[in-house]
C-alpha positions as CSV (number, residue, x, y, z in Angstrom):
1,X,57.2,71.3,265.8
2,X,53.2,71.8,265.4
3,X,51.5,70.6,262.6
4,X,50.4,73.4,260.4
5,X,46.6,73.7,259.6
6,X,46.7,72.3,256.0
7,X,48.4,69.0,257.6
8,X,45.9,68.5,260.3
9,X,43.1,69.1,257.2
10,X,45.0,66.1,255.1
11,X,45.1,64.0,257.9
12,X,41.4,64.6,258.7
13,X,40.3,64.2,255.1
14,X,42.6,60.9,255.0
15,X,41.0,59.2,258.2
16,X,37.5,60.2,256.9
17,X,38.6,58.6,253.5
18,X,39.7,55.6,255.1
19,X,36.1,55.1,257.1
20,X,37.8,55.8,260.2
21,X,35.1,57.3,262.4
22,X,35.8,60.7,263.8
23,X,36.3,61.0,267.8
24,X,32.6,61.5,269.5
25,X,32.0,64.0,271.8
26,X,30.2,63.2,275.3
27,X,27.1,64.9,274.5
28,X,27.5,62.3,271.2
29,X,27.6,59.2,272.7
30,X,25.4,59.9,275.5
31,X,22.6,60.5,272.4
32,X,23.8,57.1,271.2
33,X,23.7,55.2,274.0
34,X,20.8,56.7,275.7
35,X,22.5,57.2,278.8
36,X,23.4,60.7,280.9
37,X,27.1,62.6,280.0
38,X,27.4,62.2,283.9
39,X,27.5,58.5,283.4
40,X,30.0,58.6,280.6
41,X,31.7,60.9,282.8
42,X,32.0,58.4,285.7
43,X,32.8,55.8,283.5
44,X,35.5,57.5,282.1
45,X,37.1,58.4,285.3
46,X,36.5,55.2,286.6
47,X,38.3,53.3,283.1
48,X,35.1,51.6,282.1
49,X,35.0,52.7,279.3
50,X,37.3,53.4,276.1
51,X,38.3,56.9,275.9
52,X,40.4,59.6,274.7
53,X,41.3,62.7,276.8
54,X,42.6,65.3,274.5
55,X,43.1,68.8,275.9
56,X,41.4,67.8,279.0
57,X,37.8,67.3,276.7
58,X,37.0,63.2,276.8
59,X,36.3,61.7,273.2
60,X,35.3,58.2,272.2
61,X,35.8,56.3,268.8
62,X,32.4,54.6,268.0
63,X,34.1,51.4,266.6
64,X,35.9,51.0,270.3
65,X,32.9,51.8,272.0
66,X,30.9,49.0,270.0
67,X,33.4,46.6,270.9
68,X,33.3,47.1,274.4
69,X,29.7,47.0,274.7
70,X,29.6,43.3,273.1
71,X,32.0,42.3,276.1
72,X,28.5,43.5,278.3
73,X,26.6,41.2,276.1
74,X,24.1,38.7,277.8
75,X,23.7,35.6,275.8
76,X,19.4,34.9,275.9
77,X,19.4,31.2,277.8
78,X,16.7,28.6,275.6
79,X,13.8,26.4,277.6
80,X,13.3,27.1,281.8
81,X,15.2,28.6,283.9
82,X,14.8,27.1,287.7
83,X,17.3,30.2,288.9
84,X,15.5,32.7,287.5
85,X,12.0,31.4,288.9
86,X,13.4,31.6,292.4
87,X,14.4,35.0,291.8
88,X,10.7,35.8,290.6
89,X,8.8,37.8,293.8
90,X,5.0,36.0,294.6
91,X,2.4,38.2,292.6
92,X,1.0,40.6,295.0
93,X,-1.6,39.5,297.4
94,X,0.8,36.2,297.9
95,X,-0.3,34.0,294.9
């Protein structure tokens, strides 16, 4: 049985009252993260990414999205690195 318009409305209005973020488009996040809706789009396909399909149009929940970015997070390394010296190329001219 389909939900009638005035029930989809009180759920809306509930979710948005319980800080629940509304579903992000792809033109949305891209804006956010500064990356191209063709990347989202491969990401998407490719489950790298935390996503909703609804009615064949992809969505994203901000809240998910920021949680799976801080598994991508580089931890900054304190004092010399001898690795990442070797991985330095000379300064042109050979020096």
């Amino acid at each position: 049985m389909p939900i009638e318009q005035t029930d989809k409305e009180k759920f809306i209005h509930s979710e948005r009252s319980q800080g629940t973020a509304k579903l992000l488009t792809v033109k949305e996040l891209s804006e956010i993260l500064a990356v191209k809706p063709k990347t989202l789009y491969s990401w998407a396909e490719l489950h790298r990414i935390p996503c909703y399909k609804i009615k064949g149009c992809l969505r994203f929940s901000l809240p998910e999205v920021m949680e799976w970015l801080k598994s991508w997070r580089v931890e900054p390394t304190m004092g010399y690195n001898s690795e990442a010296q070797t991985l330095i190329s000379p300064r042109k001219g050979g020096q």
